[in-house]
C-alpha positions as CSV (number, residue, x, y, z in Angstrom):
1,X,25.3,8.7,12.5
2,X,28.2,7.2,10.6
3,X,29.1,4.1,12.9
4,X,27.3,2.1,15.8
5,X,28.5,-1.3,17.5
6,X,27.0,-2.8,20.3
7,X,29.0,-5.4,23.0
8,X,29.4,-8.7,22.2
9,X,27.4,-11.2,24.4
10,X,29.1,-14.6,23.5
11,X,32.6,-15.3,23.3
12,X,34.1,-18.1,21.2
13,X,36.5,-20.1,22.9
14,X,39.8,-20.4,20.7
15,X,39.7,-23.9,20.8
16,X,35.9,-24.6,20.3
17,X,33.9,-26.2,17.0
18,X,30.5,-26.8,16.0
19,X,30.7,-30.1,16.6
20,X,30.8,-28.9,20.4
21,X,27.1,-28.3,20.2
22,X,26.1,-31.6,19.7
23,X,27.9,-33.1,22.5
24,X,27.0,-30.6,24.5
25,X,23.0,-30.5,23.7
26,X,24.1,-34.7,24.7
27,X,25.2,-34.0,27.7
28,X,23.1,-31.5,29.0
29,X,19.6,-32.2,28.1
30,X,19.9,-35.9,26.6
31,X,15.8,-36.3,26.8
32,X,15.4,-32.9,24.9
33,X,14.2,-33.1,21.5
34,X,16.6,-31.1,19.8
35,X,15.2,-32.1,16.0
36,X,12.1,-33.7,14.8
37,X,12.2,-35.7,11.5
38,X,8.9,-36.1,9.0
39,X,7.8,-39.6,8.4
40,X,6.5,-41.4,5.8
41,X,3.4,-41.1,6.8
42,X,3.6,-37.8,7.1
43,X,3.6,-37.3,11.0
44,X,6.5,-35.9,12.9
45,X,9.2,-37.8,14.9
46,X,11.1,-36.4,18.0
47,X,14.7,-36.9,18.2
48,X,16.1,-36.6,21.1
49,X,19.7,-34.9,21.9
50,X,21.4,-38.1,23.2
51,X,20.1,-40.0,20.1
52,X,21.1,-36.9,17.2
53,X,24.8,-37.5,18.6
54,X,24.7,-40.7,18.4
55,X,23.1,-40.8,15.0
56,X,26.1,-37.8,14.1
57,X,28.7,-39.8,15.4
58,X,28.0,-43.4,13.6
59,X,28.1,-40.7,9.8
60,X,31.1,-39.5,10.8
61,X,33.0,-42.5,11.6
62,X,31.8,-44.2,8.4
63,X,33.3,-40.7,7.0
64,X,36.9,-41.4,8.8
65,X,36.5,-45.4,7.9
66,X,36.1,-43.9,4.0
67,X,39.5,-42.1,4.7
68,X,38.4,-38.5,5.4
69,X,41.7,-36.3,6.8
70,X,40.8,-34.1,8.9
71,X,40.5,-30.3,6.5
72,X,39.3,-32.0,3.8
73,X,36.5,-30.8,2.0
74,X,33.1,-32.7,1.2
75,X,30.3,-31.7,-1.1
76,X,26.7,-32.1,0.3
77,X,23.9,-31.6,-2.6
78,X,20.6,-32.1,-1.6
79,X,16.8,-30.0,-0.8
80,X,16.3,-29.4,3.0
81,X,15.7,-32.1,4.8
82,X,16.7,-34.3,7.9
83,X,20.2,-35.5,6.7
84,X,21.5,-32.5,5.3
85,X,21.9,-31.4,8.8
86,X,22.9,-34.6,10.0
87,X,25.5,-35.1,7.6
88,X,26.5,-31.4,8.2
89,X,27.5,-32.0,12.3
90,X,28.7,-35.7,10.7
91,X,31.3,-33.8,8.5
92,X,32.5,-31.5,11.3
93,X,32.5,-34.3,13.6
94,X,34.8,-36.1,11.5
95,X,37.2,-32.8,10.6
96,X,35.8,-32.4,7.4
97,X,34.6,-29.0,5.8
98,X,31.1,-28.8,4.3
99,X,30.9,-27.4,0.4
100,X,27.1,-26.8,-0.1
101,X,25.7,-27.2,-3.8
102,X,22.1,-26.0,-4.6
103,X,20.2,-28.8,-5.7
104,X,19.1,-27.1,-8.6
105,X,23.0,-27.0,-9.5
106,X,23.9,-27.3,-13.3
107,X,26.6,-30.0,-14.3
108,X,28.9,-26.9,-14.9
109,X,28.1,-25.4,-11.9
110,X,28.5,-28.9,-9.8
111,X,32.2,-29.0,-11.8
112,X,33.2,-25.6,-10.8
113,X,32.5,-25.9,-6.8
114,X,33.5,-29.5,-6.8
115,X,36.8,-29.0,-8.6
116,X,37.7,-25.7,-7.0
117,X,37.3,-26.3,-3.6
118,X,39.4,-29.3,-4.1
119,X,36.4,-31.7,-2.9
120,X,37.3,-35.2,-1.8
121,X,33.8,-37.0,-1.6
122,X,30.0,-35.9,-2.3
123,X,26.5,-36.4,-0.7
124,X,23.9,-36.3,-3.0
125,X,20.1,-36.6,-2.5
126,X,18.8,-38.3,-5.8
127,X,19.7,-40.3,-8.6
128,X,19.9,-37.5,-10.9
129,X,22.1,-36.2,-8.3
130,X,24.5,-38.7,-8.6
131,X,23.8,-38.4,-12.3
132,X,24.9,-35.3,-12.7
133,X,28.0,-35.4,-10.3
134,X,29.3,-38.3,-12.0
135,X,28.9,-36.7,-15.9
136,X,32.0,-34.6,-14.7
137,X,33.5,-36.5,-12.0
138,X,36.2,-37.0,-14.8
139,X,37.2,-33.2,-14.7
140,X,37.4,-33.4,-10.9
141,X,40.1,-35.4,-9.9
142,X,40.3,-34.8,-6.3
143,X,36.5,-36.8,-5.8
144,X,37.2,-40.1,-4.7
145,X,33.7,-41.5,-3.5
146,X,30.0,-40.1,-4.2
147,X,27.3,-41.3,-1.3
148,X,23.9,-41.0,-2.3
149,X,20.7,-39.9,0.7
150,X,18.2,-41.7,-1.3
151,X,19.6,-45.3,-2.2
152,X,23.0,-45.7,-1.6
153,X,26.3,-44.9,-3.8
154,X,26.4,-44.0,-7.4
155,X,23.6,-43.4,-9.6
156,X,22.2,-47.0,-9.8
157,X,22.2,-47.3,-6.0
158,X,22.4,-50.2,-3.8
159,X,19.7,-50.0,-2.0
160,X,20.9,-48.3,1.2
161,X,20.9,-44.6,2.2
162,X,24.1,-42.8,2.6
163,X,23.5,-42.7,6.3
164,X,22.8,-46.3,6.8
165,X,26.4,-46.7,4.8
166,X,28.8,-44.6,6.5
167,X,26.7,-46.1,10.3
168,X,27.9,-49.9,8.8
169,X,31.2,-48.7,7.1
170,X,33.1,-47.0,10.3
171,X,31.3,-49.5,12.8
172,X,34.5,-50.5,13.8
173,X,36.5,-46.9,13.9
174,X,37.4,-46.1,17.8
175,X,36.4,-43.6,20.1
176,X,40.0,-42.0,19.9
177,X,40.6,-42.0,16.6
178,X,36.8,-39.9,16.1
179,X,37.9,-37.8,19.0
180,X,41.1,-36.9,17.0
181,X,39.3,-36.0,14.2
182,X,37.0,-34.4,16.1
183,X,39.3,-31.7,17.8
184,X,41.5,-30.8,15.3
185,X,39.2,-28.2,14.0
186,X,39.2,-25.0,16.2
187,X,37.5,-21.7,15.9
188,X,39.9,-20.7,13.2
189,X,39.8,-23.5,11.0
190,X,37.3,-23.6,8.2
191,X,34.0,-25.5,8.3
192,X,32.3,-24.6,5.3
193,X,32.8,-23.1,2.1
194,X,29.9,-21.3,1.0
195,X,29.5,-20.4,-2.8
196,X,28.2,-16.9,-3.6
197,X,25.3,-17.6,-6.4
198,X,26.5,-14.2,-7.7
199,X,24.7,-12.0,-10.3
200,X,27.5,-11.7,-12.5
201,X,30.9,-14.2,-12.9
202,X,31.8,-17.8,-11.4
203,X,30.9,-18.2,-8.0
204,X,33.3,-17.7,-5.3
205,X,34.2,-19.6,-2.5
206,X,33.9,-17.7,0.6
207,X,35.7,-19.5,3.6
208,X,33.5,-19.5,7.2
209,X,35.4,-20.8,9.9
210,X,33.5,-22.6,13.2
211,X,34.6,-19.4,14.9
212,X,32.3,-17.2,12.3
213,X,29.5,-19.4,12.9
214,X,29.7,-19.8,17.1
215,X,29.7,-15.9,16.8
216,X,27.8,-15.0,14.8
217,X,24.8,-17.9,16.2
218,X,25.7,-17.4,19.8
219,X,25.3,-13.8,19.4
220,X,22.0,-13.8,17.6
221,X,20.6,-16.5,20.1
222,X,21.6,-14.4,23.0
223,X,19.9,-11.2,21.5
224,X,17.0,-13.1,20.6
225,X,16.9,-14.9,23.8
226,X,12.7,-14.7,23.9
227,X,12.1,-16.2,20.6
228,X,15.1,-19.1,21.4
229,X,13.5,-20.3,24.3
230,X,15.1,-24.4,24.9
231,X,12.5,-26.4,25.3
232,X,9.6,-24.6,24.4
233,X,11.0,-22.9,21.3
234,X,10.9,-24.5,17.7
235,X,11.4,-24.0,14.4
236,X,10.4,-25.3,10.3
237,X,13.2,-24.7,8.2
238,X,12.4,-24.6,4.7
239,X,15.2,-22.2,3.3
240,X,17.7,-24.5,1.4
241,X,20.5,-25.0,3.3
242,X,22.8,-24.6,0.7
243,X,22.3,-21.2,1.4
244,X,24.0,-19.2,4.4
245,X,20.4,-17.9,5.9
246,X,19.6,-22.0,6.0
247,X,22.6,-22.8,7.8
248,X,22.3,-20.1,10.6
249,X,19.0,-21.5,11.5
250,X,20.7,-25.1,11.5
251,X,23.2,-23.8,14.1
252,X,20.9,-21.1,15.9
253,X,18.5,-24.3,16.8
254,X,21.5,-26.3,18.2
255,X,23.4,-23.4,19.9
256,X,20.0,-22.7,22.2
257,X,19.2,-25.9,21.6
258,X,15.7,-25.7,20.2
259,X,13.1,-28.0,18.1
260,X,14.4,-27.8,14.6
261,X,12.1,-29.7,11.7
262,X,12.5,-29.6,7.7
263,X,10.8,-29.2,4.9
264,X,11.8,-30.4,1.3
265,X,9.3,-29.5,-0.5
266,X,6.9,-26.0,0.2
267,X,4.2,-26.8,-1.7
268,X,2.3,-28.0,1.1
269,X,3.8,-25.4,3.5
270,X,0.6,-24.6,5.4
271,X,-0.1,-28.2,5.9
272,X,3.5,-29.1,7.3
273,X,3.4,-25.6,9.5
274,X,-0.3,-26.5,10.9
275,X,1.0,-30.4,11.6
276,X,4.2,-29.1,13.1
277,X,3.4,-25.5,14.9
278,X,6.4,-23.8,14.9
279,X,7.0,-20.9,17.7
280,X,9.5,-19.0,15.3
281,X,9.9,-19.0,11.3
282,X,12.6,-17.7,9.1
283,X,12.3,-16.6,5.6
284,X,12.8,-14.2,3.3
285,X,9.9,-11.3,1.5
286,X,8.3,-13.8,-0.8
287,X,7.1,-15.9,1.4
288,X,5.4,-13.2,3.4
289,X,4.5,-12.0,0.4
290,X,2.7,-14.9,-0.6
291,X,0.6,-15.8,2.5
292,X,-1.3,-12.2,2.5
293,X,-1.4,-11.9,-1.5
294,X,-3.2,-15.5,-1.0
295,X,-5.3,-14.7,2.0
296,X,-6.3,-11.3,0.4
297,X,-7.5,-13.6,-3.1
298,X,-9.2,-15.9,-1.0
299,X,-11.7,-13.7,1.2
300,X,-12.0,-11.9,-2.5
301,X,-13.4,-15.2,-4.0
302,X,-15.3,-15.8,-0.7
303,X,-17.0,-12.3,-1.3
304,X,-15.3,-10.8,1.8
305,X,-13.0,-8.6,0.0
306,X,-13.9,-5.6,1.9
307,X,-13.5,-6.9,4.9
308,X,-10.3,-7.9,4.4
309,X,-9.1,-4.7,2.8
310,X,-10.4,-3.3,6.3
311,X,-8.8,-5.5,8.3
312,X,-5.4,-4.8,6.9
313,X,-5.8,-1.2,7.0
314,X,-6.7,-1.5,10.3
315,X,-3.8,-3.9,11.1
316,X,-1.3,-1.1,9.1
317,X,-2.8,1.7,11.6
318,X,-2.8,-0.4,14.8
319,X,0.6,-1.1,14.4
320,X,2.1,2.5,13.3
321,X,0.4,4.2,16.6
322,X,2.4,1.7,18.5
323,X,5.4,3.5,17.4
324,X,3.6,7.0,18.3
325,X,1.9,6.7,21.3
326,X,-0.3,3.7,21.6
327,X,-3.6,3.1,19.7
328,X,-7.0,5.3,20.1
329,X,-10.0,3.6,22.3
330,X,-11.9,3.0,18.3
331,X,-9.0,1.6,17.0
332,X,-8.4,-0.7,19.6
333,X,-11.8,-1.8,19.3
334,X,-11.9,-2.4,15.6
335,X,-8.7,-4.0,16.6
336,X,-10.1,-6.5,18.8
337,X,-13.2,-7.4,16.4
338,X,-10.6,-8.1,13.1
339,X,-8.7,-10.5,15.4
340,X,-11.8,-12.5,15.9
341,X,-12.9,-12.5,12.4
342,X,-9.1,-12.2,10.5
343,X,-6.1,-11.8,12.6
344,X,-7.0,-15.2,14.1
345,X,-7.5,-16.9,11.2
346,X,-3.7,-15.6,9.5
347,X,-1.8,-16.7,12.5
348,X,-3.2,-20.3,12.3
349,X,-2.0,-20.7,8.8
350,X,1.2,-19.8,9.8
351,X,1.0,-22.4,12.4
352,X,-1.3,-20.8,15.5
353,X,1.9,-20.7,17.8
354,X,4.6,-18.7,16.0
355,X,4.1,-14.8,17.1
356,X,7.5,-13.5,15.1
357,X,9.5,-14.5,12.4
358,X,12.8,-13.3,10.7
359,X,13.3,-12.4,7.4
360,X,16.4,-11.1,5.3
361,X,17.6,-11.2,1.9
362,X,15.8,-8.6,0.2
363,X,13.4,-5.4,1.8
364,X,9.6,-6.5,3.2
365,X,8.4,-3.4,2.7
366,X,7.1,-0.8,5.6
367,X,3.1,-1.6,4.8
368,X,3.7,-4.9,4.8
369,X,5.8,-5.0,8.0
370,X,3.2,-3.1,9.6
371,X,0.4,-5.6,8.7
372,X,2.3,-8.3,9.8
373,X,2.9,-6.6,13.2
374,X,-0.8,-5.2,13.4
375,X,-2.1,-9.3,13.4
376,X,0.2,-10.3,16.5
377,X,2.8,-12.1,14.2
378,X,6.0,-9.6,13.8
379,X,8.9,-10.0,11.1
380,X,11.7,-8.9,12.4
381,X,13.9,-7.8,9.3
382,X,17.5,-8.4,9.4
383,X,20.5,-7.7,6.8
384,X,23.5,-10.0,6.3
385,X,25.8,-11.4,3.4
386,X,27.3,-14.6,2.6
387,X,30.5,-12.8,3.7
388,X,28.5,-12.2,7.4
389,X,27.8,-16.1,7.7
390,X,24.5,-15.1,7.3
391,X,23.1,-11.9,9.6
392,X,25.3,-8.7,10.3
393,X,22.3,-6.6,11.7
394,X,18.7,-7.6,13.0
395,X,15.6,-5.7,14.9
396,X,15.4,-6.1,18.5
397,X,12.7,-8.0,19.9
398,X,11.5,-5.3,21.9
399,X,12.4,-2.8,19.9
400,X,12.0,-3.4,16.2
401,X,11.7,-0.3,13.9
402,X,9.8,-1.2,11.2
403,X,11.2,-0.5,7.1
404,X,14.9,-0.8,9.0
405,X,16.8,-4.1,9.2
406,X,17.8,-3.3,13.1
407,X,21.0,-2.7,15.1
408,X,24.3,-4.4,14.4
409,X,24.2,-8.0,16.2
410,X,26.2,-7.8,19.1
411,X,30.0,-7.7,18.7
412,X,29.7,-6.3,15.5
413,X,29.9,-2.8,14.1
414,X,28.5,-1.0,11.3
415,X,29.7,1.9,9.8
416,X,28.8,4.3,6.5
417,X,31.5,5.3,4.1
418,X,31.8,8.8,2.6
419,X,30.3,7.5,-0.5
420,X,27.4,6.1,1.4
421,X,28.7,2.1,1.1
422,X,28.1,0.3,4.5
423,X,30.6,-1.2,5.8
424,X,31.1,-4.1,8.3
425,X,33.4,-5.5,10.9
426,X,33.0,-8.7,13.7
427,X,33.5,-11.8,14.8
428,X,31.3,-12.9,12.4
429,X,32.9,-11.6,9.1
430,X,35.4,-13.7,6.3
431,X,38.5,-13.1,6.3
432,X,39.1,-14.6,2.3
433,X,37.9,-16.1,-0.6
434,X,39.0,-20.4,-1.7
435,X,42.0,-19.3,-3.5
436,X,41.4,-15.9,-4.8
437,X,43.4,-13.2,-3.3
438,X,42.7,-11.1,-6.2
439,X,38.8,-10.9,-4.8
440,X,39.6,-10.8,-1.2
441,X,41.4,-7.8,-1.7
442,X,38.9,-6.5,-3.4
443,X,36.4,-7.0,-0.7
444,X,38.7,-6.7,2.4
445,X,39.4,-2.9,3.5
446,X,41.3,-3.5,6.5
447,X,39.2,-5.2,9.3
448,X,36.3,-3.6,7.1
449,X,34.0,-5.4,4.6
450,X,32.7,-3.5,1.7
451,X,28.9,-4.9,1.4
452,X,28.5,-3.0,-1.8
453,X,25.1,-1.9,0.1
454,X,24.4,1.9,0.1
455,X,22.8,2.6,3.3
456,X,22.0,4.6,6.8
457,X,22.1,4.7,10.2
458,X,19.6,6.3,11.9
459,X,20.2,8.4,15.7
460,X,19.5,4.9,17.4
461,X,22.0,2.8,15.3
462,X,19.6,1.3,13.1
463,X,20.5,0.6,9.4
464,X,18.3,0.8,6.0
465,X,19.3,-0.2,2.7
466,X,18.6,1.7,-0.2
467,X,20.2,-0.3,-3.0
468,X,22.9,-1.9,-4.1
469,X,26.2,0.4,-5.2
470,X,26.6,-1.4,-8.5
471,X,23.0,-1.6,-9.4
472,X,22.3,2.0,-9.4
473,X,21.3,3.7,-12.4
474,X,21.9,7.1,-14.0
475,X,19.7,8.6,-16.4
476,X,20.1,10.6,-19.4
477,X,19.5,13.8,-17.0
478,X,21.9,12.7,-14.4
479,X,19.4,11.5,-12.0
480,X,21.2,8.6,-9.7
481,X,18.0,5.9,-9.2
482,X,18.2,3.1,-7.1
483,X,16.1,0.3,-8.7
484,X,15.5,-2.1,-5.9
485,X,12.8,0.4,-3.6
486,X,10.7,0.6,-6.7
487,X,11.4,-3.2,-7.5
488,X,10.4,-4.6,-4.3
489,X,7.4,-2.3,-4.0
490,X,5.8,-3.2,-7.4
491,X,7.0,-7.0,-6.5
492,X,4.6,-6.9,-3.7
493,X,1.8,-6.9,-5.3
494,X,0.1,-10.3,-6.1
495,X,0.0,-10.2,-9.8
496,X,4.0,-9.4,-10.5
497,X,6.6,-12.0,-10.0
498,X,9.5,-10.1,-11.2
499,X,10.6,-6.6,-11.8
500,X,13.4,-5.2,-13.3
501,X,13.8,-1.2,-13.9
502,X,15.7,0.2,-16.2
503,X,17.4,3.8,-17.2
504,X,20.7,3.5,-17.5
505,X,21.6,6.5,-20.0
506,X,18.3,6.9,-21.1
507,X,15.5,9.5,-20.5
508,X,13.4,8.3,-18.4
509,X,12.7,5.0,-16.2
510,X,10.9,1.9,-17.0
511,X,10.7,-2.0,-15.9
512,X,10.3,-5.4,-17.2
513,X,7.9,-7.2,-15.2
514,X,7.1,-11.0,-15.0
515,X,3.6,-12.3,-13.7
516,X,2.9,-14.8,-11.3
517,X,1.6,-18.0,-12.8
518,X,-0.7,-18.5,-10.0
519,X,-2.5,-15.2,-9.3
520,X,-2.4,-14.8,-13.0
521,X,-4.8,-17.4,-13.2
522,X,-7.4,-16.5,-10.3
523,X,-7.2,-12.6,-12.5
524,X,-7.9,-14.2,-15.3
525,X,-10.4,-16.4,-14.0
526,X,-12.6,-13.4,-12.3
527,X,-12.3,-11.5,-15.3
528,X,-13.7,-14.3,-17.7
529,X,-10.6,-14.7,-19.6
530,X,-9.8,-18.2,-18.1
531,X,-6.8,-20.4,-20.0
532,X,-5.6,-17.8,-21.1
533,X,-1.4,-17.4,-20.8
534,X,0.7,-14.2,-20.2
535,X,2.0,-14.5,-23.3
536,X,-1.8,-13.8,-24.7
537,X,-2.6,-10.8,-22.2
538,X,0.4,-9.4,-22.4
539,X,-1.7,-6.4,-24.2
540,X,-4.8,-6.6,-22.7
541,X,-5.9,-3.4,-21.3
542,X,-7.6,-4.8,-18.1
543,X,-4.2,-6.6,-17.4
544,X,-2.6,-3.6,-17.9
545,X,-4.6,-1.9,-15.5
546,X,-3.9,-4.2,-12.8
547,X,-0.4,-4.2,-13.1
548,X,-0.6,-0.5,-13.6
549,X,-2.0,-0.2,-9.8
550,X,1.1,-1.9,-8.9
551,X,3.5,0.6,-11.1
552,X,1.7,3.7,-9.4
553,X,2.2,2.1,-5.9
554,X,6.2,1.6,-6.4
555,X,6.1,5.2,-8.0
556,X,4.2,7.0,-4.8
557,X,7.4,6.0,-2.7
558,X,9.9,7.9,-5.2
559,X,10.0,11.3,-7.1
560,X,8.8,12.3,-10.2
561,X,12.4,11.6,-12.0
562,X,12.8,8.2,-10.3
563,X,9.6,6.8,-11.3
564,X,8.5,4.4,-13.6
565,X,6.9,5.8,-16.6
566,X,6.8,3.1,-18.7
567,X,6.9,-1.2,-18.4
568,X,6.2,-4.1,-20.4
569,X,5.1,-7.2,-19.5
570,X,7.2,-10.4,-20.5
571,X,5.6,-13.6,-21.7
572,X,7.4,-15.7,-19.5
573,X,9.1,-15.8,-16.1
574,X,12.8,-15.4,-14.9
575,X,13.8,-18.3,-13.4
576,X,17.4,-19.9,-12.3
577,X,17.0,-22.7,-15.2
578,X,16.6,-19.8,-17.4
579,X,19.7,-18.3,-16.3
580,X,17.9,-14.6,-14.9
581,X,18.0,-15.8,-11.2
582,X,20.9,-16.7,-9.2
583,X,19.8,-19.9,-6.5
584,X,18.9,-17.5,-4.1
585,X,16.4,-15.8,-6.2
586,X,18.3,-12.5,-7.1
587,X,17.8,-10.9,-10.7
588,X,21.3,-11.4,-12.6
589,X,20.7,-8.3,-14.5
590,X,23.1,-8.4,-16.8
591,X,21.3,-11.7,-18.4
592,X,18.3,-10.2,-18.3
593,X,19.4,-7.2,-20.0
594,X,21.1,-9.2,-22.5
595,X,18.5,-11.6,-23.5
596,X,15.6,-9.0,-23.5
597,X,17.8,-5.9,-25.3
598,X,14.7,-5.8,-27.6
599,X,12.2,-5.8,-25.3
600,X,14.3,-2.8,-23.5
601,X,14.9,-1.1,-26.8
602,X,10.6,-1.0,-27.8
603,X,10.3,0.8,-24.4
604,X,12.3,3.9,-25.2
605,X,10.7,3.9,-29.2
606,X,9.2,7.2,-29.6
């Protein structure tokens, strides 16, 4: 099939804004606790529809008592937490348009978004926030005032929050004058510029209007009705919100309206998922990753290794003889006794009441997906792009097909090029770039987006990914390889972090691969080779081994003349402060190909 749309189910009023959905959560369902905040105790607070507005509109009259215009642009830089979304409604309550920066943000990188989308004022979270937005307030001259979450304005601080300042500062600013600020955003008028991390060049500022976001949310909530249930539904948000994925939960939880809490800080993600039992989570393959690579090391230590391995095999079959015609009598059974004894177990550390999740932003991987399902907790893979305001496709609720990333949302259509690029249109899609016709045009065909995905769409409408058009590599032989289905495969296993292949122009196929600090640790431990660093096994055959396993595993889902034949394992990691990632955790592979040249070089040596 080369194109499939399916029928919108919301419409998006010409006239409406996403400040809308807090009045009308308010007016609706005042009682209804729409978010619940973390203590400092550690417990979690309700807060009520009636009461988020009213919180909402005291920011954003302190915003219009600061002289806020109604289009002007605001930077917010903080982790995930309570006010960010506050502050977020605030801004579009007062006219303003949000400009996210990651909170891991460089000066540089502060300067650039700051200065280019012409920001007039700046939330920051901590001191060093403030810190570091004042180093170059100097080179933006546009950025009048800096507010600060944690302690009030400018890096000293004067004791109050940011919220507690704006509520006292525009304590006097009338109902009518916030209700002109209010409404003189519509659906075509932009709330948000969103920068692309980007693997390669400055980030640019893509423009999402409210219209993108009432779309592309009211859409998804309608075709996920059963998981966005108001009033029983809820959700932990622990994706940054700097990032579009992060916002779309923001708005999906207000547009049903549903429970939404935060989390800062994921180190203690089981604890805060177990206090706070969410019925849905969002997040992307590492996570996932993560919680069976950790649950499989744990029954290993507890001696129950086997079982486990059983268990998930079991899981894996239950789950594909859904798909062809139900599970035998001895599965089921084996079925029923892993729940009692595993299953059960899993699902409580994801919080006992959530029973799907949705993940995007890179592949989860059949087997995995299939486990995942097989417990009673399904991931529902979706596909999207800063350009989509988050989501352009996502698996059914009742119909997932697992190793796709679903149908097209509704109102949106999906269609595959000649050259195998997919290509997206809807109500949901950009329409430019902050000030850069040059890459609009380059993106825009038409109505059409180019994702610079290659992809397909299956009989039923339902799109895989099979790599990125820019990332794919041909070998000395001519062979066309698409690194990311080997790199997620070898990424799942617990001992690899990170994995780059390369090939370009050269023989054969090999990888760079980083190992994770923690699992590292618990190898190295079993093995009796405790303290000891990657740097120091980098060689060691039993290490090499391991990771081997891993290699062999990415290389059984490819042909001979894609595979892997050769890797080596770094000393360190790729990280954003060491320039390989990009915020969102993507590989910028020109960096990495650039700093280890030697490293790439020592692979092909005869």
């Amino acid at each position: 099939m080369r194109e499939f749309a399916l029928p919108a189910l919301y419409e998006v009023p010409a006239d409406a804004n996403l400040s809308d959905l807090v009045r009308t959560n308010a007016a609706r369902t005042p009682g209804l606790a729409v978010v619940a905040r973390k203590t400092a105790a550690g417990d979690w607070q309700d807060v009520s529809a009636a009461d988020f507005l009213a919180e909402v509109e005291a920011a954003a009259r302190g915003l219009i008592a600061a002289g806020l215009r109604p289009g002007d642009r605001i930077g917010l830089m903080s982790r995930t937490r309570y006010e960010w979304t506050l502050l977020d409604f605030a801004i579009w309550t007062a006219g303003g348009v949000t400009v996210p920066v990651y909170e891991t943000s460089s000066a540089e990188q502060i300067h650039w978004i700051l200065g280019d989308s012409g920001a007039v004022a700046c939330v920051v979270e901590t001191a060093e926030h403030a810190a570091a937005v004042e180093s170059v307030r100097g080179r933006v001259p546009l950025l009048r005032q800096v507010w600060r979450i944690d302690g009030g304005s400018g890096p000293e601080g004067d004791g109050r929050g940011a919220v507690a300042e704006l509520t006292a500062a525009g304590a006097e600013v009338s109902d009518a004058t916030l209700e002109e600020h209010r409404s003189a955003a519509g659906a075509d008028s932009p709330a948000t510029l969103v920068y692309t991390s980007g693997t390669t060049g400055r980030p640019k500022g893509c423009v999402l209007t409210h219209g993108h976001f009432l779309a592309e949310c009211g859409n998804a909530v309608e075709q996920l009705r059963p998981l966005f249930r108001s009033g029983d539904s809820s959700i932990l948000l622990f994706l940054p919100l700097a990032h579009v994925f992060g916002r779309l939960v923001e708005i999906a939880a207000m547009v049903a309206p549903m429970k939404l809490g935060h989390v800062s800080d994921v180190k203690n993600l089981t604890g805060d998922l177990a206090a706070f039992k969410p019925t849905l989570l969002l997040g992307v393959p590492r996570v996932f990753e993560k919680v069976y690579n950790s649950a499989r090391a744990k029954a290993g230590a507890d001696g129950k290794g086997k079982i486990f391995d059983k268990a998930a095999h079991t899981a894996i079959a239950y789950s594909r003889a859904l798909d062809t015609g139900g599970p035998a009598f001895g599965l089921r059974l084996r079925h029923g006794l892993f729940d009692k004894l595993v299953y059960a177990k899993l699902r409580a550390v994801l919080g006992g009441r959530a029973t799907h999740a949705i993940s995007g932003g890179a592949p989860l991987g059949e087997r995995l997906g299939h486990f995942y399902r097989g417990i009673g907790f399904t991931v529902l893979e979706g596909y999207g792009l800063t350009e989509t305001a988050a989501a352009i496709t996502v698996n059914p609720v009742q119909r997932p097909k697992i190793g796709t990333v679903g149908q097209p949302l509704p109102g949106c259509t999906i269609r595959i090029a000649d050259d195998g690029e997919v290509l997206v249109r809807g109500g949901n899609v950009f329409e430019e770039y902050w000030g850069n016709e040059d890459a609009t045009a380059a993106a825009l065909d038409g109505e059409w987006l180019r994702t610079g995905d290659l992809g397909s769409l299956d009989e039923d409408g339902y799109l895989s990914i099979t790599g990125r058009k820019k990332e794919i590599l041909v070998t000395a032989a001519g062979k066309n390889v698409a690194p990311a289905v080997m790199e997620d495969r070898i990424r799942a296993h617990a001992l690899v972090a990170e994995c780059m292949v390369v090939g370009d122009a050269r023989p054969f196929v090999a990888a760079l691969i980083t190992l994770d600090e923690e699992f590292l640790a618990r190898w190295a431990e079993e093995h009796g080779k405790q303290g000891r660093t990657a740097a120091e096994l980098a060689d060691d055959s039993e290490l090499r081994a391991a990771v081997q396993l891993a290699v062999d595993d990415g290389n059984a889902q490819v042909s001979r003349a894609e595979s892997v034949r050769k890797f080596r394992i770094l000393p360190g990691q790729f990280t954003e402060e060491s320039g390989h990632l990009t915020p969102s955790l993507k590989l910028k592979r020109g960096a990495v190909a650039k700093d280890f040249a030697e490293e790439i070089e020592a692979l092909y040596e005869r």
